[in-house]
C-alpha positions, -999 to 999 in steps of 0.1 A, spaced: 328 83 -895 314 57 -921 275 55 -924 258 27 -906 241 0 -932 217 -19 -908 180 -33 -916 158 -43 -889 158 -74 -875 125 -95 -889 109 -101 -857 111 -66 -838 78 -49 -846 80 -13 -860 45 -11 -848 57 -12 -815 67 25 -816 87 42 -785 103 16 -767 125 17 -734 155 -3 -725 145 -12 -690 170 -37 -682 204 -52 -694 213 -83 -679 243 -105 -689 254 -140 -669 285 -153 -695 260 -176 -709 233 -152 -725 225 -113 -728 194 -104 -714 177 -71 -729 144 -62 -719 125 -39 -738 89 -15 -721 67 -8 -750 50 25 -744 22 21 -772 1 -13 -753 24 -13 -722 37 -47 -729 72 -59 -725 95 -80 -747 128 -97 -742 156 -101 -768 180 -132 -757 216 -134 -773 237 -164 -768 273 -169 -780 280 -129 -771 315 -113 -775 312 -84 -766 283 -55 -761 282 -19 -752 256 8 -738 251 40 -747 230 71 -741 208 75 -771 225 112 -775 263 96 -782 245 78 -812 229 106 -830 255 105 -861 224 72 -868 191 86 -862 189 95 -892 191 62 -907 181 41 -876 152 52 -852 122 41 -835 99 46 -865 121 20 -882 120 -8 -855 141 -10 -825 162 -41 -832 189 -37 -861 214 -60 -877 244 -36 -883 260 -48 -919 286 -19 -918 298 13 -904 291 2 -869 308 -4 -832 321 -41 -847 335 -24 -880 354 -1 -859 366 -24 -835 381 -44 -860 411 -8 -868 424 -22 -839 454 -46 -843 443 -64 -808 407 -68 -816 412 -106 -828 380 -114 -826 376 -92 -859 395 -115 -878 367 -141 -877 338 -140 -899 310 -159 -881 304 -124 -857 272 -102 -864 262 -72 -853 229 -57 -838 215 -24 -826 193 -27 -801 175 9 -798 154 30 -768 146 57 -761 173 67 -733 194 38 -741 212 17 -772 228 -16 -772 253 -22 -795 260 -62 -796 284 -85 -812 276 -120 -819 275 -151 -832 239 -160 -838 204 -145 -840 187 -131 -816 154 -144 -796 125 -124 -791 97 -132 -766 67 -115 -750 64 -112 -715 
């Protein structure tokens, strides 16, 4: 398995400390990710538009990362190699790895990771 190469995404706060994934919700126009903040109990959502694809994950089926890529970091990460996109694209049907407009990001928890594939940015807002 290839290291990861991600930095985190300019508006997720590493002073936000231990955050939970408390909801994924995805309607074929947006993907909806809200994020609990344990340090001021506040909440945050993280909108992505123009999705292919995204994944969940136990935070324990990522642990090859942590050591790069943890809470103390940040909790959202632009993947520029050796992620879920890069090894989607060994696969001969996987022709959405052919293009070169698709991003990566990591969006991190404490129980829960969301690995996303897109064509844009992000959105962050307080709740």
């Amino acid at each position: 398995m290839n290291k990861i190469s991600a930095t985190p995404f300019e508006t997720s706060s590493t002073n936000d400390g231990k955050v939970e994934i408390e909801d994924v919700h995805y309607d074929l126009n947006n993907l909806e990710i809200t994020i609990g903040i344990f340090k001021n109990k506040g909440t945050k959502k993280i909108i992505f538009d123009d999705v292919c694809g995204f994944r969940a994950f136990d935070e324990g089926d990522l642990s090859f990362w942590w050591e790069d890529l943890n809470l103390s970091k940040g909790w959202c990460f632009e993947v520029s190699e050796g992620g879920w996109f890069e090894f989607e694209k060994q696969r001969k049907d996987f022709f959405s790895g052919s293009a070169d407009f698709y991003r990566e990001f990591l969006v991190i928890g404490v129980d829960l990771c969301v690995s996303v594939i897109t064509k844009g940015s992000p959105t962050i807002h307080e709740l």
